[in-house]
Every structure is written in C-alpha cells, then in structure tokens.
C-alpha positions in Angstrom: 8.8 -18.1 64.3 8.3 -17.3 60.5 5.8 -19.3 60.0 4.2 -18.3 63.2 4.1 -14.9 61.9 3.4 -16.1 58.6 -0.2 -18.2 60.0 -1.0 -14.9 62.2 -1.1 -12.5 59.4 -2.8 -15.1 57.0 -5.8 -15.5 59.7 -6.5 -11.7 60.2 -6.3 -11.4 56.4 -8.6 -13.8 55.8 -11.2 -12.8 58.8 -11.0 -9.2 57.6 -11.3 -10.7 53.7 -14.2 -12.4 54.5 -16.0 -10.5 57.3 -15.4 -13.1 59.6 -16.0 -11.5 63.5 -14.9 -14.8 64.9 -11.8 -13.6 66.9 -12.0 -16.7 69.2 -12.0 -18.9 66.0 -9.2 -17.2 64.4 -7.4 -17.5 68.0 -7.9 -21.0 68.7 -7.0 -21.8 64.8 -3.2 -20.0 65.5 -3.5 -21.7 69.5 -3.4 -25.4 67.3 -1.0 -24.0 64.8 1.2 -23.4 67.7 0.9 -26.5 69.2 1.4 -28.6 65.8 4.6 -26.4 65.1 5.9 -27.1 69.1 5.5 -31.0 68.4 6.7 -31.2 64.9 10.1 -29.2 66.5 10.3 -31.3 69.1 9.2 -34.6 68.0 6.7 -36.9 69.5 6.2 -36.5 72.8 
C-alpha cells in the first residue's frame, strides 16, 4: 500500500512538475502499477 501511495504522489508531482494535463495518462500509468504490484504479491497467475 506504501508504494501505492508512494507511485500516486510521484505521478501528480511529476504532471504538476512538468505541466502535464494528461490525467488519463497519469491514471492508466498507477491502473499498471497496480496491476504489476497485484501479480508480483501474488505470484504468477
């Protein structure tokens, strides 16, 4: 869940740092951080 958080705040940081207003970007960049963190706890499918 740390890291989670940890991803989250680095992608808004970076969008804001860089002017980036690509929300879906940002969104589907933590949506694949999510799912690599689910399989790497859980092992291969």
């Amino acid at each position: 869940m740390l890291q989670f958080i940890m991803g989250f705040t680095t992608g808004i940081y970076v969008a804001q740092n860089y002017n980036i207003p690509k929300i879906i970007d940002v969104a589907n960049y933590i949506k694949d951080k999510i799912t690599e963190y689910e399989i790497n706890k859980n092992g291969p499918p």
